[in-house]
Each structure stands twice: as structure tokens, then as C-alpha cells.
C-alpha positions in Angstrom: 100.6 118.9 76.5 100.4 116.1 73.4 99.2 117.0 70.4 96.6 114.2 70.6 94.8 116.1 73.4 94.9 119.5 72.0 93.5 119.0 69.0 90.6 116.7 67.2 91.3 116.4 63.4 87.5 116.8 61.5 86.0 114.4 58.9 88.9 111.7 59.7 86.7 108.8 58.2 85.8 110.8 55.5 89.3 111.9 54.3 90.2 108.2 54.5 87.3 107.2 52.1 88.0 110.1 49.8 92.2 109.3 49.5 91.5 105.8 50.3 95.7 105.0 50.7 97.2 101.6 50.2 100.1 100.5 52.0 103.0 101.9 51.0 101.2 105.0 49.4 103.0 108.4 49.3 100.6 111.4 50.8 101.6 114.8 51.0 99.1 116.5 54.2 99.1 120.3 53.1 98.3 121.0 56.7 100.2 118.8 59.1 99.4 121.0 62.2 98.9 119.1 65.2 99.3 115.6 63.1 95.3 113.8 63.4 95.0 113.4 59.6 98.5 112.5 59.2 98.4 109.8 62.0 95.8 108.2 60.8 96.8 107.7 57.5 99.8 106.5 58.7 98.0 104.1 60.8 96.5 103.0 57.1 99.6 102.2 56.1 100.9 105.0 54.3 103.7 107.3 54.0 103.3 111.0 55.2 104.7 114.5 54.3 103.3 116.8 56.3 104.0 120.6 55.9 103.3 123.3 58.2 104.5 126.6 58.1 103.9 127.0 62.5 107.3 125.6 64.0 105.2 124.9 67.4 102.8 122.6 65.6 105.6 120.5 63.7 107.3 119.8 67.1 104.5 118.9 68.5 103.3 116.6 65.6 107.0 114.9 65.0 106.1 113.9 69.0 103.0 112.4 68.2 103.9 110.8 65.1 107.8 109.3 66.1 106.6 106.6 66.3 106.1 105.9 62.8 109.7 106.5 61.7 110.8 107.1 58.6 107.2 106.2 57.2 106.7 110.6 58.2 108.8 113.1 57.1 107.6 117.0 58.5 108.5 120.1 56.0 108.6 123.8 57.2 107.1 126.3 55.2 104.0 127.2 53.3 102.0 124.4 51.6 102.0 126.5 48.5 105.7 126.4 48.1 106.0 123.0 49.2 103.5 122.4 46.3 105.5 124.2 43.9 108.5 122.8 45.2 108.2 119.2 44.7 106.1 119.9 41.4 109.5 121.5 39.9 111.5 118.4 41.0 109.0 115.9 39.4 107.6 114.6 43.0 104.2 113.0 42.9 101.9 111.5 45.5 99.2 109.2 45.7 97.2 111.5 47.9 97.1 115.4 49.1 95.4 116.4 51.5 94.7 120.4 52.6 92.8 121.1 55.7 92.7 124.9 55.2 91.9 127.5 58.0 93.1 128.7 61.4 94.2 125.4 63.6 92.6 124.7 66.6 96.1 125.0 68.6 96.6 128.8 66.8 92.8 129.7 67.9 93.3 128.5 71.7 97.1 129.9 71.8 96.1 133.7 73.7 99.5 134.6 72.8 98.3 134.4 69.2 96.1 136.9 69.0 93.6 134.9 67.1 90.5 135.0 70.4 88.4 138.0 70.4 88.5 137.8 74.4 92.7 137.4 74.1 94.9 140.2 76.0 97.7 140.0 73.8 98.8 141.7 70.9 96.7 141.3 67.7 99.2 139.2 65.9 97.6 136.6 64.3 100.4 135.1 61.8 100.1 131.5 61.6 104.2 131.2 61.3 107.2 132.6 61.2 107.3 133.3 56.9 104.6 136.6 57.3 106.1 139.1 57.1 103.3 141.8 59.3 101.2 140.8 61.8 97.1 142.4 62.0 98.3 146.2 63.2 101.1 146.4 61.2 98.6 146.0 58.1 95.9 148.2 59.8 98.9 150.5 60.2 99.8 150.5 56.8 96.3 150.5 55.0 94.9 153.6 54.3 90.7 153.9 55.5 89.7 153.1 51.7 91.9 149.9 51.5 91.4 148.3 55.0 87.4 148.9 54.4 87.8 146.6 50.9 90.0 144.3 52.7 87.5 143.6 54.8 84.5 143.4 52.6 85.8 140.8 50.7 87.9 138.9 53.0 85.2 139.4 55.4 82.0 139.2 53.5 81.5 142.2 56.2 78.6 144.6 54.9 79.3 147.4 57.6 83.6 147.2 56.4 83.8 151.0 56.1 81.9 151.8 59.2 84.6 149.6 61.1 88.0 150.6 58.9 87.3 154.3 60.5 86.8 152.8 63.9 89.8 150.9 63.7 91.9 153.4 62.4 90.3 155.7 65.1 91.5 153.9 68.0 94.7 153.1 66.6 95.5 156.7 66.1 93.9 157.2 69.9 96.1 154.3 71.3 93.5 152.1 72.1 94.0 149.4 70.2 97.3 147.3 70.8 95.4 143.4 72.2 93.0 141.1 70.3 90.6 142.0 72.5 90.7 146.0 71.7 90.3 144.7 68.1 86.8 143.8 68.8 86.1 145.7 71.5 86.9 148.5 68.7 83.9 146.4 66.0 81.6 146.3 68.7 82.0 150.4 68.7 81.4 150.7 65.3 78.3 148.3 64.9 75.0 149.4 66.0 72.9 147.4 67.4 72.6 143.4 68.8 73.7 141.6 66.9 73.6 137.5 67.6 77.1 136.7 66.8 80.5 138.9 68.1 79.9 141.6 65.4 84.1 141.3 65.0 84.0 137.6 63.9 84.2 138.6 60.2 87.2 141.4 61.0 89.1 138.8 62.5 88.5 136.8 59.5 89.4 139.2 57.3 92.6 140.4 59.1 93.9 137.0 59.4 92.8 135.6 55.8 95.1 138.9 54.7 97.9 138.6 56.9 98.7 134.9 56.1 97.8 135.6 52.3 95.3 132.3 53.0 93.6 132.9 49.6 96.6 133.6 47.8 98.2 130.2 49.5 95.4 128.2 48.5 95.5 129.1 44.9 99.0 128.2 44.3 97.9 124.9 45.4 94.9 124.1 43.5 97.2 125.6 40.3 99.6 122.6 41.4 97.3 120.2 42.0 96.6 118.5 39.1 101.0 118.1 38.6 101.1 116.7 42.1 99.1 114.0 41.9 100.5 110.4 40.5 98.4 108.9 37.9 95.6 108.0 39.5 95.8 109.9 42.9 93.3 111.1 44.6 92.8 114.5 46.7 90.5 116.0 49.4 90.5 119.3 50.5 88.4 120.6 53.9 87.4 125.0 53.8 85.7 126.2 56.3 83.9 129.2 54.7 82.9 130.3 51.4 85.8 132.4 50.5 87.6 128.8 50.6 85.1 126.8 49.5 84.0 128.6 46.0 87.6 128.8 45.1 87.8 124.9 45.5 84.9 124.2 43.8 85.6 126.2 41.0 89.4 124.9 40.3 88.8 121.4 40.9 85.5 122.0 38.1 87.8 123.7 35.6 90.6 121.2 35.8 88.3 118.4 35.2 86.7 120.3 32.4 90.2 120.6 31.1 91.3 116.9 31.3 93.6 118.1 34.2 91.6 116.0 36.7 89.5 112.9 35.7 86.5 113.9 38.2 85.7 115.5 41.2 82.9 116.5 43.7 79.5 117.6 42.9 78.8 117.9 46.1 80.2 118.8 49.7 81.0 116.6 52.3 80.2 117.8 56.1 80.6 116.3 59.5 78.1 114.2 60.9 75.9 115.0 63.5 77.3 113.2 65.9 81.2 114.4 64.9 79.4 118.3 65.2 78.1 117.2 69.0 81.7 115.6 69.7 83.8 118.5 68.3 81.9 121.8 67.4 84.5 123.2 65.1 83.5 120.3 62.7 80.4 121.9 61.7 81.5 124.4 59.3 83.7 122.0 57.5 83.5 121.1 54.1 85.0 118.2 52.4 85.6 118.3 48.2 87.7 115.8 46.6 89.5 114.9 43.3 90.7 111.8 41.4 93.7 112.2 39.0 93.7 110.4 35.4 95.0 106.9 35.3 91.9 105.1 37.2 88.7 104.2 37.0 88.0 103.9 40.6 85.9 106.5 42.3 85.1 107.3 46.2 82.5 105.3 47.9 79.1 106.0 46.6 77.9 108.1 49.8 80.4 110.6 48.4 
């Protein structure tokens, strides 16, 4: 299947407003994934880096995106060391872009191990660069350790309740699939509860196995060295865990003189872009102009 019909890039528009490229402009998309942000900037004229550190979703978006030429170039890896990597050779860009988060190729993919209903193993590594998938750190974490993992990962009040169970049933042999994974939660939680009481576990797991938080601060460290004077950048998170850190480094490299402004506020999906696409709801849009100009993001912004 193309990469246009399995996945809908959020807050397209807005990401154009907030990096506003030229023709000609150099962007570096932290997140290439399936290739909707990176197409249409393209399509605005500019030129494209996209990394991605899942070899599925850089063949796929090279097909989508061909037909740009040399205008896209597609980097394997980890946006944090492609970061760091062009920041030690002196590379800058006009724009950056980081979608951050699970794609929506990686949640539908059973063979993942992302789904809570999915049959196969509990993998959940976004690429080929991690070293342990989600039982191999269950394995390896000790009760106390997997319980703080996911509290704060998580946000998950009940964490030690559900470290024992999933300990348990690993040492039982009944959890191998995604779906034992929350079957196991659901054990350990009392009650109704009105979401899957294992949405916050799979969080957790994943956020730890992929280092997401660790990634994501190498990158804001590098921002302010990767933009060109006067570039701009716009970063999407899709929960707090993301969000707060993004705030918080684009505030204190502005404070600093690092950035020349940023967001005071959030930027989320439309109404009508929630009703079309679902997964845009939870998105959250903060972006970032570098020194060197006086022109700031439309006024709605």
C-alpha cells in the first residue's frame, strides 16, 4: 500500500505557517515517517532531509516522495544523532521540524506489537538501532525499577500494582503477545475503568524502550545550533511527558539568547482536522524562531 493512504500527517497547515519555507529553503523533518510533512513542504518549494530511524517507513516515503528528486534526501537513524551529526559538521537549516511519538504506520503494523488487541510479540521498537524490545526490559527490570518506570513514563498511579502483575505472568508464561500485556493490566487494575487501563503501560514500555525522552532532549540541546540565522522550528508532542520538556527548553533558550522567541501557547488540530483524523486531537504544536529576523508566525499563532 502507498504511504499516502496509510497515513494522514496532523496540523499540515499549521506546520507550514509556523516554518513558513521559501523556495529553495533547506528543512531537516526530525520525523520523516511515512513522508506527509515532508511532501508538503516540498510541494512549497523546499528542500527536505528527512530522518527516520524505521527502514519500512523510509522505503515507503522515498516512494511517495521520488518524485521530487534531488530536492529530498532520506537519513537512517535517530533524529537525535542526526541532530548532533550535522551540528558537528557546521550544517544548518532554515527549518526543523519533529513530529514526536509512535507513527501511525508502527501503531497499525500487528507485527509491531504496539495494539493492545495485537497477537504478536510485545516488541514495540520503532527501528532497528534499540537494542531490547518491551519483555526483554520487563525481563531485566527488577519489581522496584519497572514500577518507577512506569510511574513516570506512564504518569500510571497504580505502576506497582501492575510491575508485580507483569512480572507475575512472565515468570508464569503468560505473557509473550501485546495482547497478554494488557490482558496482564487489566488483572491488576480493579475496577471499570473508561479507557484500556494498559494504555499508560504501553506508553511507558515504549517511551523506555526507544529512549523517546532521552531522543527528544538531545534535540532540543541541538536546536538552537541547527537552525540558520533566522530559522524557524515547530515541534508536535502528543502528551505531557513531551510537551513540558518542549516548552521548557524552547523557554530557557530564548531566555538565554539561544532562540529569539518562541510559543506561549500550544497549537492543536482543528475541529474539523480532529473529525477527519482522530489521532490529531492530542497533538500539540510549539514553535521557535532563531536570531537573525524580525519576522514572527502569523498572528493566530
Amino acid at each position: 500500500m502507498e504511504a499516502a493512504a496509510l497515513h494522514k500527517p496532523v496540523l499540515v497547515a499549521e506546520v507550514l505557517a509556523a516554518l513558513a519555507p521559501l523556495a529553495g529553503a533547506r528543512v531537516l523533518d526530525c520525523t520523516l515517517g511515512l513522508g506527509g510533512h515532508s511532501e508538503a513542504l516540498l510541494e512549497a518549494g523546499a528542500q527536505v532531509v528527512g530522518v527516520d530511524r524505521d527502514g519500512r517507513a523510509r522505503e515507503l516515503a522515498c516512494a511517495r516522495l521520488q518524485r521530487f528528486g534531488g530536492r529530498f534526501t532520506a537519513i537512517a537513524g535517530t533524529f537525535a544523532q542526526a541532530a548532533e551529526d550535522h551540528v558537528a559538521r557546521g550544517e544548518r537549516f532554515d527549518g526543523v521540524l519533529a513530529d514526536l511519538g509512535v507513527s501511525s504506520m508502527q501503531l497499525d503494523d500487528p507485527g509491531r506489537g504496539f495494539s493492545l488487541r495485537s497477537s504478536a510479540r510485545a516488541d514495540m521498537r520503532m527501528g532497528e538501532d534499540a537494542a531490547e524490545d518491551a519483555l526483554a526490559l520487563i525481563d531485566r527490570c527488577g519489581d522496584d525499577e519497572l514500577a518507577d518506570l512506569i510511574f513516570a513514563y506512564g504518569e500510571e498511579r497504580l505502576s506497582r500494582r501492575i510491575a508485580r502483575g507483569l512480572k507475575r505472568a512472565r515468570a508464569e508464561g503468560r505473557l509473550e503477545s501485546a495482547s497478554d500485556l494488557a490482558d496482564a493490566v487489566r488483572a491488576a487494575v480493579p475496577g471499570h475503568q473508561p479507557r484500556h487501563p494498559a494504555l499508560r503501560t504501553f506508553q511507558a514500555l515504549r517511551i523506555a524502550v526507544n529512549d523517546e525522552l532521552g531522543q527528544l532532549d538531545r534535540l532540543l540541546a541541538a536546536l538552537p545550533a541547527l537552525l540558520a540565522p533566522g530559522g524557524r522550528a515547530a515541534l508536535i508532542s502528543f502528551h505531557s511527558l513531551e510537551d513540558r520538556r518542549v516548552k521548557q527548553s524552547l523557554r530557557a533558550h530564548r531566555d538565554a539568547g539561544r532562540l529569539a522567541d518562541c510559543a506561549r501557547h500550544v497549537v492543536t488540530a482543528s475541529e474539523a482536522e480532529q473529525a477527519a483524523n482522530p489521532r490529531a486531537e492530542p497533538a500539540k504544536l510549539r514553535w521557535a524562531l532563531a536570531p537573525g529576523t524580525a519576522t514572527l508566525p502569523p498572528s493566530s499563532f
